[in-house]
C-alpha positions, 0 to 999 in steps of 0.5 A: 500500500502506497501512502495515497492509495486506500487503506483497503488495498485498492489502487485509488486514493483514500478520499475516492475509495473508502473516503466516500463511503466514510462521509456519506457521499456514497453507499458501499454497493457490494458487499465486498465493497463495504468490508473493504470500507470497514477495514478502511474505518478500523485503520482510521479509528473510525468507530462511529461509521463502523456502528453505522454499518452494523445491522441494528440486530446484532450492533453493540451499543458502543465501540471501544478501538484500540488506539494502538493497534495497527492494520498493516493488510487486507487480503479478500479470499473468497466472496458469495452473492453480495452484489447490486443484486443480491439482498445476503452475501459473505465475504471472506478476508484476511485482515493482518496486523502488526503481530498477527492476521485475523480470518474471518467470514462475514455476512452481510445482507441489505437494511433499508436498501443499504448493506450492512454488517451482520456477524462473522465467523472465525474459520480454522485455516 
């Protein structure tokens, strides 16, 4: 990752990728798309769009980010439905951090037409 590109991994900068779904200029319009956004948010601290893009059946009530940690990847390994046309998807990912990698298979699905965070899973390697 380059110091203008996204901290999701992809190519463009921070402000056209990630940035606008941050603000709220954009919706996310995959899932995969907003799993990179939320990966984006933890890098940036920025608890207040992840509980923003938590399901409201499964969000906790507040969020507390380790101002230490440091995000230093995202690797996408496997993705399912979450498109424009789909209401459900998963994706699953590998975030990597500074001492370690976390995997995970999360779902999403649509609220109010938007898509959102459910709940993910830890699957063995």
């Amino acid at each position: 990752m380059t110091t203008r590109s996204c901290p999701c991994g992809r190519p463009e900068a921070y402000a056209e990728c990630c940035g606008r779904y941050h603000s709220g200029a954009a919706a996310a319009p995959s899932a995969e798309a907003l799993m990179r956004s939320r990966y984006s948010a933890f890098v940036k601290g920025d608890a207040a769009y992840l509980l923003r893009t938590w399901h409201p059946r499964t969000r906790p009530q507040s969020l507390d980010l380790d101002p230490r940690m440091r995000w230093t990847g995202l690797e996408i390994l496997d993705t399912t439905d979450g498109s424009p046309f789909h209401t459900t998807g998963t994706v699953t990912f590998r975030a990597s951090y500074r001492g370690g990698s976390l995997l995970e298979r999360s779902r999403f699905e649509r609220a109010d037409g938007a898509w959102v965070y459910v709940d993910g899973d830890f699957p063995e390697e």
